[in-house]
PADORO-526130 format. One record per residue: residue number from 0; residue in one letter; x, y, z of N, C-alpha, C, CB in turn. Coordinates in nm, 3 decimals. Each point is the difference from the previous one (the first is absolute). Last residue first. Glycine has a CB too. Layout:
# PADORO-526130
PT     k   r      n.px      n.py      n.pz     ca.px     ca.py     ca.pz      c.px      c.py      c.pz     cb.px     cb.py     cb.pz
PT   NUM   a         X         Y         Z         X         Y         Z         X         Y         Z         X         Y         Z
...
//
This chain:
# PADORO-526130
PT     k   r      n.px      n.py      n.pz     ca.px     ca.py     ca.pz      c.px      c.py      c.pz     cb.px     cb.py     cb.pz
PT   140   x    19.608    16.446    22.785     0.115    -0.068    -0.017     0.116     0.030    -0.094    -0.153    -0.138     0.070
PT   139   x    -0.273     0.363     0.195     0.081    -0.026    -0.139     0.091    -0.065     0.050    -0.034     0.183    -0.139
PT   138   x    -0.518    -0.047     0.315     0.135    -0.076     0.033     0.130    -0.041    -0.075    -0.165    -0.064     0.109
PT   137   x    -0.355     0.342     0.037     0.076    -0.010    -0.081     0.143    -0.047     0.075    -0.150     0.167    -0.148
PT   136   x    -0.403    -0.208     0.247     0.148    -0.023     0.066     0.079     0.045    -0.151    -0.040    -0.242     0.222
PT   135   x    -0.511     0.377    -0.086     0.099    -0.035    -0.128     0.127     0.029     0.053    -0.149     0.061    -0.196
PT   134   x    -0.267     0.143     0.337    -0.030    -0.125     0.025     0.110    -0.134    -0.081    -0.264     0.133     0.037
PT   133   x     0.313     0.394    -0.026     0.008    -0.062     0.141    -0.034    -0.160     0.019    -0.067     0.240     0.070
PT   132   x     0.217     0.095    -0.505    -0.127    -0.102     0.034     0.085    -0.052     0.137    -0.133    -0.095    -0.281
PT   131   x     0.436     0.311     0.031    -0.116     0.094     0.048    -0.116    -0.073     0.039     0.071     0.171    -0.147
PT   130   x     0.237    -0.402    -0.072     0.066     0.092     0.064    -0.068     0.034     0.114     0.094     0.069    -0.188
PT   129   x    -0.273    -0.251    -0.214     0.034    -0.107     0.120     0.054     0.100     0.093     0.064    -0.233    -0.127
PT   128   x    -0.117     0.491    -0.246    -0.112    -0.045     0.058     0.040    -0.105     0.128    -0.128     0.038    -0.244
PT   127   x     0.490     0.023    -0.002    -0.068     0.158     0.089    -0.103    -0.027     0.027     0.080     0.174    -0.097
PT   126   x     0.041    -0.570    -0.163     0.076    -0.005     0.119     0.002     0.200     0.089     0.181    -0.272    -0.157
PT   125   x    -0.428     0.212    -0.247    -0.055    -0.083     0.080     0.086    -0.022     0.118    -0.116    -0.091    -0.185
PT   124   x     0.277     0.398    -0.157    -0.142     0.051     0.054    -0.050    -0.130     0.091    -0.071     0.170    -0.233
PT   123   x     0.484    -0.258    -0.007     0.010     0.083     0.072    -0.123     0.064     0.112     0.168     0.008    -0.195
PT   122   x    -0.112    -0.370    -0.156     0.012    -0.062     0.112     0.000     0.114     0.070     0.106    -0.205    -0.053
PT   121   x    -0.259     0.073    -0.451     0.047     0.073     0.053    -0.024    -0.006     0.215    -0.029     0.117    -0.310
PT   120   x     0.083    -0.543    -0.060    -0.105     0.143     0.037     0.052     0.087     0.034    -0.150    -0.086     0.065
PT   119   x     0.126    -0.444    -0.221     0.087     0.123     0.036    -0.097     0.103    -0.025     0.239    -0.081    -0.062
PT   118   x    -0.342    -0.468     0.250    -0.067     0.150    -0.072     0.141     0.075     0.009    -0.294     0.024     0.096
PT   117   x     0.400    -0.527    -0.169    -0.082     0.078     0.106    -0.026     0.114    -0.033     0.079    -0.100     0.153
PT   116   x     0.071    -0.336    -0.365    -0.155     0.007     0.031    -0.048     0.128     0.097     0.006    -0.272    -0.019
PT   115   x     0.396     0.111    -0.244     0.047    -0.090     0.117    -0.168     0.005     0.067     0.325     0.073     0.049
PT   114   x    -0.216     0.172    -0.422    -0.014    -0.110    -0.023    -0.031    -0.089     0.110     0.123     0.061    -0.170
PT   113   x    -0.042     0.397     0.188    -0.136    -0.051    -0.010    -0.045    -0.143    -0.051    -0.015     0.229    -0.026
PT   112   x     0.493    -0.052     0.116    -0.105    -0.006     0.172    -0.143    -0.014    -0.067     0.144     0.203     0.197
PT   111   x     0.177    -0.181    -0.554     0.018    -0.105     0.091    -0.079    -0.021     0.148     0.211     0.030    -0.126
PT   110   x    -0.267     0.352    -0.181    -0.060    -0.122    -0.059     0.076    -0.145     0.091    -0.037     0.148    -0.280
PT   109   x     0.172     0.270     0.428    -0.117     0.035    -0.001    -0.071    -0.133    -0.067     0.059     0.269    -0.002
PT   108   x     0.432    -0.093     0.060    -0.047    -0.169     0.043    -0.157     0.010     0.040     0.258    -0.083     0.119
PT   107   x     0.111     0.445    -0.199    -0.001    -0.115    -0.135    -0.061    -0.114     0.050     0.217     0.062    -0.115
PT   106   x    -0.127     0.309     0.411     0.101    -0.112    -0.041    -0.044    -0.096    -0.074     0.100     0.029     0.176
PT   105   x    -0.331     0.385    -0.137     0.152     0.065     0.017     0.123    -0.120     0.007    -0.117     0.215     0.152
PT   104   x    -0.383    -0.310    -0.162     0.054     0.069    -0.112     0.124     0.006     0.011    -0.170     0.113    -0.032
PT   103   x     0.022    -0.266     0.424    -0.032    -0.108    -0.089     0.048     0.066    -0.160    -0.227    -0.109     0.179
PT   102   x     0.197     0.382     0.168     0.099    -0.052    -0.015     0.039    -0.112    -0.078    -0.017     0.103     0.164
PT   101   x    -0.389     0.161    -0.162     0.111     0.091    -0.021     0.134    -0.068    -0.011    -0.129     0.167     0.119
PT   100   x    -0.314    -0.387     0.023     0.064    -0.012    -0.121     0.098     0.100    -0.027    -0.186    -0.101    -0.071
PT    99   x     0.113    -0.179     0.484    -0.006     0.146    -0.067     0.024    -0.021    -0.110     0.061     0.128     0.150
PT    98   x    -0.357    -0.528     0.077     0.175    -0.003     0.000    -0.053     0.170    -0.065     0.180    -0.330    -0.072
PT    97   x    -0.447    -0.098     0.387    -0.020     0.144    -0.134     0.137     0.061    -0.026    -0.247     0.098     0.085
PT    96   x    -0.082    -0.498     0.167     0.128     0.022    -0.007    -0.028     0.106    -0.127     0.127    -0.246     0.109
PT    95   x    -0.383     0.010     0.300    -0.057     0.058    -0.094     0.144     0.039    -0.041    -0.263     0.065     0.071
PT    94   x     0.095    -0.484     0.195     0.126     0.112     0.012    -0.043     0.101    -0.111     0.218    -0.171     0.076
PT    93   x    -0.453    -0.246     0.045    -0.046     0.109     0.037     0.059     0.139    -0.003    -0.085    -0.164     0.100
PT    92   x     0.238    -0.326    -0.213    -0.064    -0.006     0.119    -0.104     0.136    -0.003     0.219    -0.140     0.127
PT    91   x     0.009     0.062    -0.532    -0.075    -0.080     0.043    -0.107     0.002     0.151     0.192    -0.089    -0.158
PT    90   x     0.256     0.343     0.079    -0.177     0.086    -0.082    -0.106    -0.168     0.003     0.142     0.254    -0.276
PT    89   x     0.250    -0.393     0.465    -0.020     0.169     0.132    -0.174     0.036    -0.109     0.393     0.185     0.075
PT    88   x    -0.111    -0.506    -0.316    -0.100    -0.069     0.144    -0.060     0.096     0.048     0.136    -0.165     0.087
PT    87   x     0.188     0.328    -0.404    -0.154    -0.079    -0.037    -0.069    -0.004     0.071     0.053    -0.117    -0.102
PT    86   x     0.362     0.264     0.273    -0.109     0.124    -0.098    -0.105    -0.066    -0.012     0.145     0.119    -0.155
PT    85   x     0.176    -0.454     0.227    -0.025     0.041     0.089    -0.074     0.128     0.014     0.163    -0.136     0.030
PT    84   x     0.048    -0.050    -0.470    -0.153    -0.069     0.133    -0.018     0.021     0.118     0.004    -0.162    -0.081
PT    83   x     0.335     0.455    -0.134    -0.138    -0.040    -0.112    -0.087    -0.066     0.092     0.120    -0.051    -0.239
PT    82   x     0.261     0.015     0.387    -0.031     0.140     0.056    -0.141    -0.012    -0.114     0.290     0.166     0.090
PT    81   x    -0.037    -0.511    -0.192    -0.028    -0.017     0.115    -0.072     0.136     0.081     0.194    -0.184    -0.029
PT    80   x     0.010     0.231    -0.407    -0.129    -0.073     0.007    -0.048    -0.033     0.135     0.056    -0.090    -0.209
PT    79   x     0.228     0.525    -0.011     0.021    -0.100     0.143    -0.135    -0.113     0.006     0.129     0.231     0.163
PT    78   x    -0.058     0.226    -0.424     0.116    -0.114    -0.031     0.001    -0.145     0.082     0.145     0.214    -0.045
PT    77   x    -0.485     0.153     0.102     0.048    -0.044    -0.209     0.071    -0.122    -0.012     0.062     0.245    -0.085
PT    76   x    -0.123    -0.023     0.538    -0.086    -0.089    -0.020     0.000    -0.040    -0.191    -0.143     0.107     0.262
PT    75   x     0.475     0.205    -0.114     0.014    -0.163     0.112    -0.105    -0.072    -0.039     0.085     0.083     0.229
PT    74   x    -0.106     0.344    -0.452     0.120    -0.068    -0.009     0.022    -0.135     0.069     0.069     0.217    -0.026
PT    73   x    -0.336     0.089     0.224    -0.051    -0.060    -0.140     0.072    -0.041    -0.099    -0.143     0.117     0.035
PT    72   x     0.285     0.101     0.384    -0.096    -0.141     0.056    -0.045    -0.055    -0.148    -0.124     0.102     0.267
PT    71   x     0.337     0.348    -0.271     0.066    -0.153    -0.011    -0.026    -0.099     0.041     0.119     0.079    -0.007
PT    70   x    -0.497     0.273    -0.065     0.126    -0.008    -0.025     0.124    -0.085     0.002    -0.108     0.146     0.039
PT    69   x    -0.409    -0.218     0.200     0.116     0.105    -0.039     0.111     0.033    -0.039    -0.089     0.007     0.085
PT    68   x    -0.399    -0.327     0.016     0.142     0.002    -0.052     0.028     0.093    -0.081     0.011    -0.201     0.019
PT    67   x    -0.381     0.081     0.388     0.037     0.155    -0.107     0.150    -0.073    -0.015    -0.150     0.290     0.114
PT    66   x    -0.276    -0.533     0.114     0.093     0.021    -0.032     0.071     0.083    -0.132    -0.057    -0.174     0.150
PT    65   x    -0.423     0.091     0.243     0.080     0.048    -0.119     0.123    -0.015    -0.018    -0.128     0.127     0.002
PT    64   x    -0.303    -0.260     0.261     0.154    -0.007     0.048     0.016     0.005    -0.152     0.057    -0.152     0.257
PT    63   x    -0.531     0.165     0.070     0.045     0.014    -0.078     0.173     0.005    -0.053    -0.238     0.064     0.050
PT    62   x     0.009    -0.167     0.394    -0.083    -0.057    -0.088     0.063     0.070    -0.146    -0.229    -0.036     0.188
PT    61   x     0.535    -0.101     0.216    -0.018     0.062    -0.038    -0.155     0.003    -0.126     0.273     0.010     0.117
PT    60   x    -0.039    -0.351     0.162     0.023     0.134     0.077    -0.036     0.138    -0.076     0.190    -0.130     0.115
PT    59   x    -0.295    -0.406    -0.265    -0.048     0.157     0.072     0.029     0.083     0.053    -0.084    -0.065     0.009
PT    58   x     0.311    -0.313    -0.229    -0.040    -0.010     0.181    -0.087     0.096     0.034     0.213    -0.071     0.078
PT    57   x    -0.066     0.060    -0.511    -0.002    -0.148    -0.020    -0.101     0.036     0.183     0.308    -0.154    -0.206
PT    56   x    -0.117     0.549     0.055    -0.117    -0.051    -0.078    -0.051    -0.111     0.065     0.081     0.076    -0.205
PT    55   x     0.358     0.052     0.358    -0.096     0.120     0.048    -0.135    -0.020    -0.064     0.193     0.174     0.021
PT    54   x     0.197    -0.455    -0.155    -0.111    -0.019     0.120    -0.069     0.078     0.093     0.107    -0.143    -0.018
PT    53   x     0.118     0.247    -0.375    -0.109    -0.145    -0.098    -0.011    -0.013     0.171     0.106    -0.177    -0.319
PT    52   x     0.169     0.517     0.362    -0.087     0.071    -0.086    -0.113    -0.134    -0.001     0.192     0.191    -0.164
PT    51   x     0.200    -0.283     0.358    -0.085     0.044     0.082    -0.110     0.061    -0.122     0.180     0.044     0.236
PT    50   x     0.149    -0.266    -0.414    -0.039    -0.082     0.077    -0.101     0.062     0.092     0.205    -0.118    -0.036
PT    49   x    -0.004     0.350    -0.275    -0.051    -0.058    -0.070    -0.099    -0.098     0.097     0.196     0.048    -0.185
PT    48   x     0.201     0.240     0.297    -0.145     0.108    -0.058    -0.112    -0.105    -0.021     0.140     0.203    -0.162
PT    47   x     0.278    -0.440     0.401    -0.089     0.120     0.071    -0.125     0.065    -0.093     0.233     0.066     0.131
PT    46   x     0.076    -0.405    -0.319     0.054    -0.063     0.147    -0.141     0.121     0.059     0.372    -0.084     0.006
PT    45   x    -0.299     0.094    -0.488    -0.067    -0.129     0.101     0.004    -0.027     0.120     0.031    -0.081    -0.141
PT    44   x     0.114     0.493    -0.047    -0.158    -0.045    -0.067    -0.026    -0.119     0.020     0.002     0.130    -0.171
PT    43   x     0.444    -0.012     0.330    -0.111     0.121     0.041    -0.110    -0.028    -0.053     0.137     0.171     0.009
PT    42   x     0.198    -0.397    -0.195    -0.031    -0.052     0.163    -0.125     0.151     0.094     0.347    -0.159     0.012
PT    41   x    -0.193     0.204    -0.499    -0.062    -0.067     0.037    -0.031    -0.076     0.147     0.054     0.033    -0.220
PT    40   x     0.073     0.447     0.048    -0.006    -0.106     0.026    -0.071    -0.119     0.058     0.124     0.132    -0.035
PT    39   x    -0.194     0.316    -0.226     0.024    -0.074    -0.028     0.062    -0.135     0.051    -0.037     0.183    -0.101
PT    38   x    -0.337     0.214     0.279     0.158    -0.075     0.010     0.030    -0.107    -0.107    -0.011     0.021     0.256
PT    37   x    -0.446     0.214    -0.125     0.110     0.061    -0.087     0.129    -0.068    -0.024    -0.094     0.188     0.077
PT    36   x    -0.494    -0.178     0.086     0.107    -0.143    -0.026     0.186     0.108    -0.075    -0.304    -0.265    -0.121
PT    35   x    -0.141     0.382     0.449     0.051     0.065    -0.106     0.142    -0.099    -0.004    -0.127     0.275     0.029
PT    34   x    -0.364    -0.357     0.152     0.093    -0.033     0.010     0.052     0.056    -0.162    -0.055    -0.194     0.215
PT    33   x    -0.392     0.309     0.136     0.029    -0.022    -0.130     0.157    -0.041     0.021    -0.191     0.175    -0.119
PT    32   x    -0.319    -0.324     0.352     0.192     0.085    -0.001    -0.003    -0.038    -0.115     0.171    -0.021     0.218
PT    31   x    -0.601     0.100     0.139     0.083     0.017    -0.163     0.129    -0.022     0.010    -0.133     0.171    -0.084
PT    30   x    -0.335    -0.291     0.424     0.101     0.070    -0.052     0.026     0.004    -0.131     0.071    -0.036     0.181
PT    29   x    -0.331    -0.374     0.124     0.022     0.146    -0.029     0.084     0.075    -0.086    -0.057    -0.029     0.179
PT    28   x    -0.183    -0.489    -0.127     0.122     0.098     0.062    -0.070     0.127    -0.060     0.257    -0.157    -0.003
PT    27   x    -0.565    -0.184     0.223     0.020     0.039    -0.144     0.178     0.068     0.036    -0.328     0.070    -0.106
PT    26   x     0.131    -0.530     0.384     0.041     0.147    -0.017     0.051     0.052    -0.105     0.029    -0.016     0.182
PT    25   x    -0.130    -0.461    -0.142    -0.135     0.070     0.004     0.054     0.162     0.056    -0.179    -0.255     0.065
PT    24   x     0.523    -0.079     0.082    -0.049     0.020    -0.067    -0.167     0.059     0.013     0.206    -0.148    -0.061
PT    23   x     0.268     0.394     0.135    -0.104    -0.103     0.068    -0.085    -0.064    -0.078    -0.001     0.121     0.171
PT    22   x     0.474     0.085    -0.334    -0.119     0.054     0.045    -0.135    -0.146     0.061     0.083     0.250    -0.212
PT    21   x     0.485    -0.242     0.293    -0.126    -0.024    -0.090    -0.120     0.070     0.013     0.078    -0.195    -0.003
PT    20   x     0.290     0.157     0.289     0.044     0.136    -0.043    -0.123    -0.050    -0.185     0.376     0.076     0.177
PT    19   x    -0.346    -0.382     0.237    -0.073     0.131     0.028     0.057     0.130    -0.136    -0.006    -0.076     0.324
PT    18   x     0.235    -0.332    -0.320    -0.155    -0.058    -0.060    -0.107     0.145     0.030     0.036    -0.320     0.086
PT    17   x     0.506     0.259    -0.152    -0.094    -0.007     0.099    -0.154     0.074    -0.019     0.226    -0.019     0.132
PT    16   x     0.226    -0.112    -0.433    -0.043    -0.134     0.103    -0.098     0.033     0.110     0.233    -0.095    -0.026
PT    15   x    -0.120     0.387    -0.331    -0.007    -0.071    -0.129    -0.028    -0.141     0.142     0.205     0.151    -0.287
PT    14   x    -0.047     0.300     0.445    -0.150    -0.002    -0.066    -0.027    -0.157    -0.082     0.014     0.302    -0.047
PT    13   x     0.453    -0.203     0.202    -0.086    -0.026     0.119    -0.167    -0.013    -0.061     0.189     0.151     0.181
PT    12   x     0.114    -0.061    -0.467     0.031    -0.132     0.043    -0.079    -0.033     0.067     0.183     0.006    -0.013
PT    11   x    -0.196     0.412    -0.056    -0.072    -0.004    -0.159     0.011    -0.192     0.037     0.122     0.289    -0.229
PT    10   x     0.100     0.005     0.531    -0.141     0.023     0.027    -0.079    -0.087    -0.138     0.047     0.273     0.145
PT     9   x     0.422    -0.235    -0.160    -0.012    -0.079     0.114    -0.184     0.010     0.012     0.289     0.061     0.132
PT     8   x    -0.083     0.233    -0.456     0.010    -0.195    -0.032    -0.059    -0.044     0.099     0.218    -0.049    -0.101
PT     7   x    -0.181     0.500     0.179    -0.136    -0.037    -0.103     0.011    -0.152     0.004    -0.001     0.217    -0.188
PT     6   x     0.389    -0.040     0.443    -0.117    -0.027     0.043    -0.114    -0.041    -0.076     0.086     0.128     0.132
PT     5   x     0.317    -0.044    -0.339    -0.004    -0.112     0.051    -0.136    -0.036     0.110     0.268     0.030    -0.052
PT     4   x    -0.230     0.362    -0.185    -0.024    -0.094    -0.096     0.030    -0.169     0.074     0.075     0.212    -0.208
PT     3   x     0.033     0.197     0.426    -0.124     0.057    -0.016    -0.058    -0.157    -0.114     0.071     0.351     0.035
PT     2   x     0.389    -0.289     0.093    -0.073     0.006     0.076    -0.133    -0.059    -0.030     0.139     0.166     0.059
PT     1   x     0.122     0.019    -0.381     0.016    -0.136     0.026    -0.111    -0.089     0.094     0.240     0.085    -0.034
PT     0   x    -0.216     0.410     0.010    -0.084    -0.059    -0.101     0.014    -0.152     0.002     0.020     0.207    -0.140
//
């Protein structure tokens, strides 16, 4: 798993200096991703979920890009202003951001994630839908 996380970094470094991994311009993007945000740590939501999610939008690699804050990820974004603006920018740019409300209930922080401006909802039926939709990347952090 270490492994597996030191490569994402390296590709997420590499994406951010070469100009082909942009969508062209005057090319529509394609696709779906959805991003299942879970980890409470933070070097994990800035260093990898966060950074590729806002440039899977920002660069087109993707025409639609959801972010799903899950459970102790919502805790990090409550507490964490810098993690706050960095959420912002991402839904500014195009990031569509949506948090569970099951967990959002289960940790007392349903009026803090709607303050902050983002939809709670129920998260189960749409990430099975994404699932199951061929035209739709699912990716958790």
């Amino acid at each position: 798993m270490k492994r597996l996380t030191i490569y994402i970094c390296l590709l997420l470094m590499l994406a951010a200096f070469v100009p082909a991994a942009h969508a062209e311009e005057g090319e529509t993007p394609t696709g779906k991703l959805m991003v299942v945000w879970t980890s409470a740590d933070p070097d994990v939501a800035d260093k990898i979920c966060l950074m590729y999610t806002h440039a899977a939008k920002k660069y087109g690699w993707f025409a639609d890009v959801h972010l799903v804050v899950w459970g102790p990820s919502q805790r990090l974004l409550v507490g964490d202003p810098t993690i706050q603006a960095k959420v912002k920018a991402m839904q500014e740019d195009g990031v569509v951001v949506e948090a569970c409300v099951a967990c959002a209930t289960k940790l007392g922080l349903v009026d803090q994630i709607k303050a902050l401006g983002y939809e709670v909802k129920g998260m189960g039926k749409p990430l099975t839908e994404a699932l199951k939709d061929a035209d739709t990347e699912v990716i958790t952090f």
